[in-house]
KOLTORKE-777441 format. One record per residue (C-alpha): residue in one letter; x, y, z. Coordinates in steps of 0.001 Angstrom, whole numbers. Example, Ala and Ser with C-alpha at 12.3 -4.5 7.8 and 13.67 -1.06 7.14 Angstrom:
KOLTORKE-777441
code_px_py_pz
A_12300_-4500_7800
S_13670_-1060_7140
***
This chain:
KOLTORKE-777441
code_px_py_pz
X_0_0_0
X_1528_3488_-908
X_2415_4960_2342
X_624_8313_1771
X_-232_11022_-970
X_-1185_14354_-502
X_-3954_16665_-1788
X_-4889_20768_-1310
X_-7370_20987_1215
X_-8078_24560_98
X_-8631_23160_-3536
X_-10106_19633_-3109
X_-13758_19399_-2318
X_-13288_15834_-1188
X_-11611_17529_2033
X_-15057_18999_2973
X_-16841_16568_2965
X_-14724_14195_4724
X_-15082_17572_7859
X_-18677_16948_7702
X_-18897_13102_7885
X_-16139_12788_10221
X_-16900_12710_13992
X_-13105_14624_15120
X_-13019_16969_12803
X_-13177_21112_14331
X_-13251_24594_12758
X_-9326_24155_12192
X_-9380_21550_9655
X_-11816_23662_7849
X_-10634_25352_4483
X_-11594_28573_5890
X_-9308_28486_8709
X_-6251_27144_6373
X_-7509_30401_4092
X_-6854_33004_6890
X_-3444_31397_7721
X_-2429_31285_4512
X_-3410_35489_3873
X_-2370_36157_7251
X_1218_34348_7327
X_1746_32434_3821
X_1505_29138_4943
X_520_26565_2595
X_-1896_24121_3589
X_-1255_20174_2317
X_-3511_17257_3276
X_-1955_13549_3634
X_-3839_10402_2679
X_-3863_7203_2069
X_-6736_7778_-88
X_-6346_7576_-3859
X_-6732_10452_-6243
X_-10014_9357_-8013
X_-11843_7769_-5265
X_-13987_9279_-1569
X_-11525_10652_857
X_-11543_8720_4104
X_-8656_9651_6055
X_-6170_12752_6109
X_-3864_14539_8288
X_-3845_18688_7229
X_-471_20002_8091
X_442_24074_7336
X_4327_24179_5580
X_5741_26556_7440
X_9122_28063_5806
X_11152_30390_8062
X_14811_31555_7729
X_14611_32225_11508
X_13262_29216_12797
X_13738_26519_10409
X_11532_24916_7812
X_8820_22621_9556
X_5438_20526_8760
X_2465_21696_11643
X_-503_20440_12116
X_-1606_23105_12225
X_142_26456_13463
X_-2019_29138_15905
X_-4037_26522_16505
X_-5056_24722_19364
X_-5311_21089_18233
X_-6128_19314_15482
X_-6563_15712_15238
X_-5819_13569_12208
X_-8379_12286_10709
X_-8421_8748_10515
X_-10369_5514_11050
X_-8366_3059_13059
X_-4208_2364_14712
X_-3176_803_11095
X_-4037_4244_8618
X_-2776_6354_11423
X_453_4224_11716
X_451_4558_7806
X_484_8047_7372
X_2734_8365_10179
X_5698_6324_8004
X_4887_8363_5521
X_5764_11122_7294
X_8870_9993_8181
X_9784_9650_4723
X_8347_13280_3957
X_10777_14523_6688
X_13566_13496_4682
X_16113_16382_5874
X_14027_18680_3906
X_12162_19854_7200
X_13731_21065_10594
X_9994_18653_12236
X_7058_17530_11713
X_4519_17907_14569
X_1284_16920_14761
X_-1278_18201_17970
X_-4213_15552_18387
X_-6801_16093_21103
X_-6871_11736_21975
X_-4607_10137_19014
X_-895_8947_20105
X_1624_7682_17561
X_2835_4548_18642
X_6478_4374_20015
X_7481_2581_16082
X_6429_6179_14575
X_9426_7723_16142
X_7297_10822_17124
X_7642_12062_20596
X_5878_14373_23116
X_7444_17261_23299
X_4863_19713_24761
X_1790_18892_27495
X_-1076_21412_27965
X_-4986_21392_29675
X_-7775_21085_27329
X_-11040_22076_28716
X_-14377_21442_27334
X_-17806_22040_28513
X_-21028_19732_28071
X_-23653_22272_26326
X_-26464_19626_26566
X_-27551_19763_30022
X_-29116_23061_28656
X_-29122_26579_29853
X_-30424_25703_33553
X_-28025_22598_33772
X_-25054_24669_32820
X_-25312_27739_34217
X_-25913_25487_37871
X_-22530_23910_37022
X_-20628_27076_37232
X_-18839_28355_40017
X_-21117_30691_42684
X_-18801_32934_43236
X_-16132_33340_40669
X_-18909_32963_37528
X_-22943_33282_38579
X_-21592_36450_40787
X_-19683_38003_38346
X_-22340_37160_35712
X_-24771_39055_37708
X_-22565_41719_39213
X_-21845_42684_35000
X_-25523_43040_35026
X_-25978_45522_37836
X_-22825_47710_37011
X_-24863_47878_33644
X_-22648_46666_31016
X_-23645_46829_27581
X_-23176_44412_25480
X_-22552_44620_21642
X_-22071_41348_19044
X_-21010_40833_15699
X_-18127_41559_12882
X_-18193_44841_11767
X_-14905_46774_11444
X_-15931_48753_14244
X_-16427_45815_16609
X_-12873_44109_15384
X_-11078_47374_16272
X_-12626_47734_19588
X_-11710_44054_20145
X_-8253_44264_18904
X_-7196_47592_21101
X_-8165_45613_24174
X_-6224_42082_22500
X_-2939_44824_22146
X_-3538_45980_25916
X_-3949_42299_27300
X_-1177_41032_24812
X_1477_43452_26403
X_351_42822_30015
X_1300_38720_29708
X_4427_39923_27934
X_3648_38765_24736
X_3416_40791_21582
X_-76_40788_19730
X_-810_38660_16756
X_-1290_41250_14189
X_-4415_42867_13035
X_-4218_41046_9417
X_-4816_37790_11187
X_-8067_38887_13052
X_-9615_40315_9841
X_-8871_37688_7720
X_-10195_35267_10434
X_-13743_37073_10192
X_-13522_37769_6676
X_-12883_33927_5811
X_-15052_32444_8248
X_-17972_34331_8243
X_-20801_33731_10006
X_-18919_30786_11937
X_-17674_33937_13550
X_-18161_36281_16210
X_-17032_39196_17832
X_-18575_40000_21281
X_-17778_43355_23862
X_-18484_44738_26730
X_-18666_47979_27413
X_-19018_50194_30370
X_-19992_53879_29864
X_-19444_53722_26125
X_-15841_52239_26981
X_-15164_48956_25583
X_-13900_46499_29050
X_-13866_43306_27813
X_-14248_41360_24528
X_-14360_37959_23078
X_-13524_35707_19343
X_-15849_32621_19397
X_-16091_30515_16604
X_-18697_27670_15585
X_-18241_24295_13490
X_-21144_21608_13305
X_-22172_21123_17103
X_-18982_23077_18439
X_-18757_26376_19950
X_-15472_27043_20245
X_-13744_29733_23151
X_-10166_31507_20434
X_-9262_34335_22089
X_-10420_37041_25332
X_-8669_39966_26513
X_-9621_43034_28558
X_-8830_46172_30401
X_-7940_44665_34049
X_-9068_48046_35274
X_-12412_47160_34769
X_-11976_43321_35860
X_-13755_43180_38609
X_-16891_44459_36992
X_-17374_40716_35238
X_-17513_41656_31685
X_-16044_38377_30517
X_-18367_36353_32515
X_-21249_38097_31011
X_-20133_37582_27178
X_-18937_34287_27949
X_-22594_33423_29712
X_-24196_35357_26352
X_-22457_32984_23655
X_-23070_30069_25538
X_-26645_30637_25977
X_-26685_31754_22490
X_-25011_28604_21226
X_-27260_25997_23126
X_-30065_27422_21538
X_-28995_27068_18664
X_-28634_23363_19471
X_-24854_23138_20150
X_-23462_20373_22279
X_-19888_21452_23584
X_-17322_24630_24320
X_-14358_24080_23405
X_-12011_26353_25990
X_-8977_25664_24231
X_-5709_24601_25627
X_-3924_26416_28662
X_-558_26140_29647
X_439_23999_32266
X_1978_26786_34409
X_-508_29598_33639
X_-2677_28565_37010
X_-4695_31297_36897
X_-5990_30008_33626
X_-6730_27236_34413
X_-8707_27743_37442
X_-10516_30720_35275
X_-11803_27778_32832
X_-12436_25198_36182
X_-14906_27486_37555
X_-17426_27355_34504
X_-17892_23371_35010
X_-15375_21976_32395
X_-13547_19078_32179
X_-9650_18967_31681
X_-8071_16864_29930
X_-3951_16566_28798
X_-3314_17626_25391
X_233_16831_24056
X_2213_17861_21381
X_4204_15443_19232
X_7430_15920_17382
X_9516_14098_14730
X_12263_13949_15176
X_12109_15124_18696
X_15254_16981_19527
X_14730_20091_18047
X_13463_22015_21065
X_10152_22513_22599
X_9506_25991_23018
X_5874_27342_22066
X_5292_30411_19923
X_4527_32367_23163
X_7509_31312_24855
X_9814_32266_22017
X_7732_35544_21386
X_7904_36712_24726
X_11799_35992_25172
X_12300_37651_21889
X_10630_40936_22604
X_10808_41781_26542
X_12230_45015_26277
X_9850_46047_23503
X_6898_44712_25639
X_8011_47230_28639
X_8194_50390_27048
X_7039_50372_23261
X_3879_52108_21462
X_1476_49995_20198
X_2030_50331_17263
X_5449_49488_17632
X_4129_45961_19186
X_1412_45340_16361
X_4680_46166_13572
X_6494_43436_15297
X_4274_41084_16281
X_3453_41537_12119
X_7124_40471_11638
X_7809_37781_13869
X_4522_35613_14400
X_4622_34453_10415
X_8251_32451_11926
X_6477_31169_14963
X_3452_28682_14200
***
């Protein structure tokens, strides 16, 4: 059996419809995703198989190729983005497509890494873990009632109704307006973890290629935006991307509220699960933040071949990279190099 081909998931229609008929598959294996990485940092999306040219597409792993004179070339599956599990019925295609990997490596790439949410190579594949993080999802179908009970008295039904007294507004969408008020609190919260912002490109081709799976929510106080949200949607998934905020105005709950809003939003519309993405292992704050709403953590590891080329994340490197600019720089001296560097980190 040929050990694996490869196809354009942005180009193949096969690739959709293997999303929609297979049970693992999220908003990151979607073409639209692959679209806005490929504007944003000109990535080019490739899909292996073991599936033939002329026939239905049943397996795949989507990988980004990622070529960087500062950080080596590399195969990711798939860069900025939380997880994404190959796609694949069964040990033996998975173990296929893994030696054909291998042979794909070749020298020709610094790694390839692959980030599945319950998949592990098998110790023949000679891929290793290289990076741990929590995953935490949350069970939409207990409903509204059911969930909202699950959360956390204090930290998350308080703060939910403390947003409502204080009067927060709350406005939803993907206007340009809305995407500028969110990304002016993403540059604030961005510099206060020390890490410079993705830049605005990324954001705007996010909304412009996903659409309606899309949306921007913020909360304002006094006509001053506070807090803000990214969700995104896929099939029965809604999914948490990104949150930032003026800590100023923490303590007034504005992320609990727009949190609360898309969840209630989503289970009406009949979805079953939030994803909350991954944390890092030593970001405990985090962590506890996405405890308190009811989740479920899980590990989520990272796997490498070959292994010893260093395990740094993006944010890790990022942050190391740019300390001095985070302390006293502009913003738009941040959003210029966060621009420049983030296309060599994925």
């Amino acid at each position: 059996m040929v050990s694996h081909l490869t196809t354009d998931p942005l180009l193949d229609p096969r690739w959709k419809s293997l999303l929609q008929n297979h049970p693992k598959a999220s908003v990151f294996h979607t073409p639209e995703w692959l679209e806005a990485l490929r504007r944003t940092y000109g990535y080019e999306p490739v899909a292996y198989t073991t599936s033939a040219p002329s026939g239905q597409l049943a397996n795949g792993i989507v990988f980004c190729r990622i070529k960087s004179w500062l950080t080596g070339h590399r195969l990711v599956s798939l860069p900025f983005s939380d997880h994404c599990e190959p796609l694949v019925e069964g040990s033996d295609e998975l173990r296929c497509l893994m030696a054909g990997l291998r042979e794909e490596h070749g020298g020709q790439w610094k790694y390839v890494e692959i980030r599945p949410v319950t998949l592990e190579p098998t110790c023949e594949s000679g891929f290793q873990r290289t990076a741990s993080f929590c995953f935490h999802s949350l069970d939409l179908r207990p409903g509204a009632e059911g969930v909202f009970r699950s959360f956390h008295k204090d930290c998350v039904r308080r703060k939910i109704r403390r947003a409502e007294r204080e009067g927060l507004t709350c406005e939803e969408g993907r206007s340009d307006v809305l995407l500028r008020k969110f990304y002016g609190l993403m540059v604030v919260t961005r510099r206060r973890h020390m890490l410079l912002p993705q830049p605005l490109a990324w954001f705007r081709n996010l909304r412009d290629c996903l659409g309606e799976s899309l949306k921007i929510w913020i909360a304002s106080k006094d006509g001053r935006a506070v807090s803000a949200i990214l969700m995104l949607r896929f099939k029965k998934t809604l999914v948490y991307k990104y949150a930032c905020s003026d800590a100023r105005f923490r303590r007034l709950g504005g992320t609990q509220m727009l949190l609360w809003k898309a969840i209630r939003e989503g289970i009406e519309a009949g979805l079953e699960e939030l994803d909350m993405g991954r944390s890092e292992v030593d970001a405990p704050g985090l962590i506890a933040f996405k405890n308190r709403w009811g989740s479920s953590c899980t590990t989520l590891c990272y796997w490498r071949y070959p292994a010893n080329t260093g395990a740094r994340t993006y944010h890790t490197l990022g942050m190391r990279a740019a300390r001095g600019l985070l302390a006293h720089a502009p913003g738009n001296v941040l959003t210029a190099a966060g621009s420049l560097l983030y296309r060599h980190l994925g």
